[in-house]
TORDO-361131 format. One record per residue (C-alpha): x, y, z; residue number from 0. Coordinates in steps of 0.02 Angstrom, whole numbers, plus 50000, padded with zeros to 5 digits. Example, Ala and Ser with C-alpha at 12.3 -4.5 7.8 and 13.67 -1.06 7.14 Angstrom:
+-------+-------+-------+------+
!     u !     v !     w ! dogu !
+-------+-------+-------+------+
! 50615 ! 49775 ! 50390 !    0 !
! 50684 ! 49947 ! 50357 !    1 !
+-------+-------+-------+------+
This chain:
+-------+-------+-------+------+
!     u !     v !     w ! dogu !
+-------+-------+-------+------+
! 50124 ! 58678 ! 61840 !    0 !
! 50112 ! 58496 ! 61848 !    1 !
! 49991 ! 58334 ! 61906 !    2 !
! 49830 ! 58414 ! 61998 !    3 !
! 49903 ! 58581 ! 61982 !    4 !
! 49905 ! 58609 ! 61806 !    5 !
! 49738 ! 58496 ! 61774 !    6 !
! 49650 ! 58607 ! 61892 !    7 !
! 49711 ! 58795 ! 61814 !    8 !
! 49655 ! 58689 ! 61643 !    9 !
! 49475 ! 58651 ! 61709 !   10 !
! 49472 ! 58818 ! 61783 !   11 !
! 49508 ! 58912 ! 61622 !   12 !
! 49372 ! 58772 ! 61502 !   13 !
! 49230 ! 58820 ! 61652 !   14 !
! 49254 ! 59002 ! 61629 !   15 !
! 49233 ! 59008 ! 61454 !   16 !
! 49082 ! 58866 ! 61455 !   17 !
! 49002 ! 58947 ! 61599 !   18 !
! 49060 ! 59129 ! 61624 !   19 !
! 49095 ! 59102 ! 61801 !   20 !
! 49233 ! 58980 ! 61886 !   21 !
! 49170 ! 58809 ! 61964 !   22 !
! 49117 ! 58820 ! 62166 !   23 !
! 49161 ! 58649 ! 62174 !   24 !
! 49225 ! 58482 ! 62089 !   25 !
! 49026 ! 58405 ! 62067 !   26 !
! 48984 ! 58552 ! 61951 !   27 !
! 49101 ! 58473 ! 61809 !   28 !
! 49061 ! 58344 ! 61707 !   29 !
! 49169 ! 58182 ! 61697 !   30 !
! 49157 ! 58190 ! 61532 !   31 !
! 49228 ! 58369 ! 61525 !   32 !
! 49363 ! 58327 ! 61635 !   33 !
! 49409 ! 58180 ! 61545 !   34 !
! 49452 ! 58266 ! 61388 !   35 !
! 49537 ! 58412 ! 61461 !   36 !
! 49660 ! 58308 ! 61565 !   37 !
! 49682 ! 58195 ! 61401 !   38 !
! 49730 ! 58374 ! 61333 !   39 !
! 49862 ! 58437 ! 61459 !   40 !
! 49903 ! 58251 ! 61486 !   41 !
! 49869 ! 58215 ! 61660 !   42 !
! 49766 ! 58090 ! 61714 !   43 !
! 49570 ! 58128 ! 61762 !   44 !
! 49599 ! 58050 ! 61932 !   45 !
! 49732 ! 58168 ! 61960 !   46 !
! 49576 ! 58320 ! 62013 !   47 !
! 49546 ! 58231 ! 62169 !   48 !
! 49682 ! 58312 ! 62231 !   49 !
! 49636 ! 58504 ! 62184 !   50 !
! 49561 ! 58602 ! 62322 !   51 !
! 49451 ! 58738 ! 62241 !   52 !
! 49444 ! 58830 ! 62393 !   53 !
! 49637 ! 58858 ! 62405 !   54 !
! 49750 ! 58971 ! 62397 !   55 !
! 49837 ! 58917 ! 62239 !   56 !
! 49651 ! 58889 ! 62171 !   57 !
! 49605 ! 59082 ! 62209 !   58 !
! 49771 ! 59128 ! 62133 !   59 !
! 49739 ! 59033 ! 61975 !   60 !
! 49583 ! 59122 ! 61966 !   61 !
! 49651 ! 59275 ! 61973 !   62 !
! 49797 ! 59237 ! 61861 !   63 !
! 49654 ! 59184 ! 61723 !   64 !
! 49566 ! 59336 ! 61754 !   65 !
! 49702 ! 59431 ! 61715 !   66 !
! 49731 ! 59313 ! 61580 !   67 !
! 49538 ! 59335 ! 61491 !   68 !
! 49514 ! 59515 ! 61524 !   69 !
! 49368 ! 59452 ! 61627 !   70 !
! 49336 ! 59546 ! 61819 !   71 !
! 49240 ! 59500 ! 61969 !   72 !
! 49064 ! 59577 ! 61961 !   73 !
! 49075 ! 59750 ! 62053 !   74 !
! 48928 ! 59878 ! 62102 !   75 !
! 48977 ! 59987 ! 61953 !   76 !
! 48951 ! 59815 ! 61838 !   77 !
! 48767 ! 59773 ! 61943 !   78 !
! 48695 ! 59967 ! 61917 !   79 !
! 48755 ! 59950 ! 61735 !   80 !
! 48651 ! 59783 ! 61718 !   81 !
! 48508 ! 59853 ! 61813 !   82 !
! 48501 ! 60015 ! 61682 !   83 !
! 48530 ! 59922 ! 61531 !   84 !
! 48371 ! 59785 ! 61575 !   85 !
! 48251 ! 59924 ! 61623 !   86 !
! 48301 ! 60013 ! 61455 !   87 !
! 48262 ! 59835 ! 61367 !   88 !
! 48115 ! 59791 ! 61450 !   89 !
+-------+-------+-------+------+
């Protein structure tokens, strides 16, 4: 991966971990953040504007990272599991 490319898997991957979910859209990460991550992979910050997190290579980064993580997308299974485990708590 390289230029927007690799900066965007990068942010993708830092947002899952901070957040536990991946980023809808470019406003929901901080400069800040992004700064220091493309200082990281060594791309420049500037370079994000050209990431579309609604593409295809975007959904297949995703799904690389999930693989990657361990992490899954939230099925029924996962929501009836929540459900029992709250009314046990509460």
């Amino acid at each position: 991966m390289t230029g927007a490319t690799r900066l965007g898997f990068a942010v993708q991957l830092k947002f899952l971990t901070w957040r536990g979910r991946f980023p809808k859209m470019r406003l929901e990460l901080p400069p800040d953040a992004v700064e220091h991550v493309a200082k990281q992979v060594g791309i420049a910050a500037s370079e994000l504007g050209f990431y579309d997190f609604t593409s295809r290579v975007a959904k297949r980064h995703r799904s690389e990272l999930r693989d990657l993580t361990g992490w899954h997308e939230c099925s029924k299974t996962d929501l009836v599991k929540l459900v029992s485990h709250l009314v046990d708590v509460i």
